[in-house]
C-alpha positions, 0 to 999 in steps of 0.5 A: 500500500502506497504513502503517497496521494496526489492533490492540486499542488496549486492551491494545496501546500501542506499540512497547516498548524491546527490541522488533524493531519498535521498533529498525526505528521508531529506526533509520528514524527516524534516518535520517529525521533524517540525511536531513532535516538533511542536506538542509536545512543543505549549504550552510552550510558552503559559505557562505565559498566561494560569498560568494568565487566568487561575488562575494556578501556574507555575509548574501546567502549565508545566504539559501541556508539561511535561504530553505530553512529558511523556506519549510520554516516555513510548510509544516510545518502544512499537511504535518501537516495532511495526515499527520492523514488520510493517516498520518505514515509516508506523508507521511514518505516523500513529502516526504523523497523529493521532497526528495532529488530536487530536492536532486540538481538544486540544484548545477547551479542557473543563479545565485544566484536559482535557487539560493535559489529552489530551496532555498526549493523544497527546504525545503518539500518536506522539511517534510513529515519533521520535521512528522510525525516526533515525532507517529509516534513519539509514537503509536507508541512506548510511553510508558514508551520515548518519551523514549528515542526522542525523544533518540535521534531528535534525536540523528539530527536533530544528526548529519544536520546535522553531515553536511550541514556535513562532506561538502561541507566535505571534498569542498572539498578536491577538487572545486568547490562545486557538486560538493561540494553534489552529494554531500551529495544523493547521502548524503540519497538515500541515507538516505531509501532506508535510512528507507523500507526500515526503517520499520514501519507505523502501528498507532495511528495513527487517521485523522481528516477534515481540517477547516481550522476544526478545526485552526485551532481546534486550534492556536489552543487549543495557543497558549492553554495557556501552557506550550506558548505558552512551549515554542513561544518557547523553539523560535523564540528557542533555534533562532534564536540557534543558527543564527544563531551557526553561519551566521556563525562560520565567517567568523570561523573564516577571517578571525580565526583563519587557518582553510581552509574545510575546517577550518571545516567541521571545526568542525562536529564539535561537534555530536557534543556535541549528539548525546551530550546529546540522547539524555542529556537524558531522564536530566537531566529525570528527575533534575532535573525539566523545570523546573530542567532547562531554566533549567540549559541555558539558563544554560550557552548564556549562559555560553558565548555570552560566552565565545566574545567573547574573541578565542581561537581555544581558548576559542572551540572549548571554548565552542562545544561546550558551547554546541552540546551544551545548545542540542541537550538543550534541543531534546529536553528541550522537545519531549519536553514538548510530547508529554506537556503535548498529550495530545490533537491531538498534530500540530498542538501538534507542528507548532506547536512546529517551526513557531515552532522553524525560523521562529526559524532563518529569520528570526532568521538571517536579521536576525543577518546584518544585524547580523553586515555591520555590527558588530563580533564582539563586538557580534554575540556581544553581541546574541546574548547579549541573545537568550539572557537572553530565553530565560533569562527564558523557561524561569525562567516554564516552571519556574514555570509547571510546579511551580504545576501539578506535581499536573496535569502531569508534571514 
């Protein structure tokens, strides 16, 4: 059965604030959210645990989420190559579907190389989500409504990985690992289940015929446009810094500060500061513009980086929030301009931006764990920092960049 309808694109373009179809589109796609972070970040709250039971270091560990996170990179293009002439909801369904098995088989891998392996496995398939998901709504959301949407998606995506943190962190009390990683799966089933059941079907989505010529030429034409060069560098830089902090903090958290690994699994809950700014950030552009907005959050994630080097369990909680809740508005503020600078070939401006946003997770992540084995704390938050001036040099050249072109483009 298809998800697409056809309808008079000159008078109808898209589903409108206020509308049935429209809250079944925001509720589908937040579960779609809820599911896919869910899935892909369950095992970074374990990372203490699994380093301890079994007898691997901190850095090997993260490989269970950077090997997820990797091979979810490099198939993001190809799964939005697909959704070009198979239509995003149905390529939506399949991959989270597929991923929400394959996550119910993880717990029981045989050792660590299967573990990753299959994580490895299980981020591929899940790619097929965040490749199609902003395109959906993008195609299918009235422009007037977009923003709205997109925040709130994003505000699924913060709660997904708070999820993914929380539920194996507290099922730690109780049961082993590998069961606790065994009820994260069972909660992305079951949001997958929710986001099939809600989701409306495509009316302005219009297949097109796959050309691996034309949409390398396409993407190839995204990379040109130098403010969406400079949007893709403040994914791979912003992401990477990220998760490379939360990958490693809760290492902190118990050696430093005394924490048990489920009250650093509650130190995940500072991602409900990024569910509130992700859905507030369309207010922040509107008032600030898209420009000063960026340089604003990208300012605040500097600051409270360097907060986080005093050796205060308090201070550091109080920077982690509002870390947390700009790098989550950057987030929504810069792919809320991907949709609206890329006005033709939306997928692959899209994939591209997710592309560079989650190999930035990977490998960035990946790296800050070398460092991390071999350096001091206050080196490590050093070598962040130094990633994030980048970023700040990076949204001064956006800001620049959009008010040269304010007649052509929005701001």
């Amino acid at each position: 059965m298809s998800d697409v309808t056809t309808v008079d694109a000159g008078t109808y373009r898209g589903m409108e604030r206020g509308s049935r179809s429209y809250l079944r589109a925001v509720l589908a796609m937040l579960a779609a959210g809820l599911a896919t972070f869910n899935s892909l970040y369950c095992t970074q709250a374990l990372l203490p645990t699994m380093t301890a039971e079994l007898g691997i270091t901190p850095f090997e560990s993260a490989l269970t989420v950077s090997a997820a996170t990797g091979m979810l990179a490099l198939c993001i293009v190809p799964a939005s190559i697909l959704s070009e002439k198979f239509g995003r909801g149905r390529v939506l369904i399949t991959s989270l579907a597929l991923a929400a098995v394959v996550g119910l088989i993880i717990p029981f891998a045989p050792g660590v190389v299967a573990l990753i392996a299959l994580r490895g496995l299980q981020g591929a398939l899940l790619a097929g989500a965040p490749a199609v998901a902003m395109t959906w709504l993008s195609e299918e959301i009235h422009p007037r409504d977009l923003g709205r949407a997109m925040g709130l998606y994003i505000a699924g995506n913060t709660v997904g990985g708070l999820m993914g943190r929380l539920i194996p962190a507290g099922l730690l009390e109780f049961t082993h690992w590998q069961f606790a990683l065994l009820g994260a799966s069972a909660a992305t089933l079951i949001f997958t289940i929710i986001m099939v059941a809600l989701l409306p079907k495509q009316k302005l989505f219009k297949p097109k015929k796959i050309s691996l010529r034309y949409e390398l030429s396409a993407m190839a034409s995204h990379w040109r446009n130098p403010h969406l060069a400079l949007l893709f560098a403040t994914a791979f830089v912003g992401m990477g810094t990220f998760v490379s902090l939360y990958n490693y903090l809760g290492f902190r958290m118990i050696e430093q500060f005394g924490l048990s690994e489920v009250l650093v699994g509650a130190v995940f809950l500072m991602y409900l500061s990024g569910t509130w700014s992700s859905a507030q950030a369309g207010t922040l552009r509107q008032k600030l513009g898209n420009g000063p907005t960026v340089i604003f959050l990208a300012v605040t994630m500097i600051v409270s980086m360097v907060a986080m080097a005093v050796d205060s369990f308090w201070v550091t909680i109080v920077a982690l929030f509002f870390f947390t809740a700009a790098f989550f508005a950057l987030h929504s503020s810069a792919s809320g301009w991907i949709g609206i600078i890329a006005t033709k070939d939306r997928a692959e401006a899209s994939s591209m931006y997710l592309f560079c946003y989650y190999v930035g997770s990977s490998a960035v992540g990946w790296f800050s764990g070398i460092i991390f084995t071999h350096a001091s704390w206050v080196v490590f938050v050093g070598y962040l920092t130094v990633l994030l001036c980048g970023l700040l040099a990076i949204t001064v050249a956006l800001a620049r960049l959009a008010r040269a072109e304010q007649p052509a483009t929005v701001s």
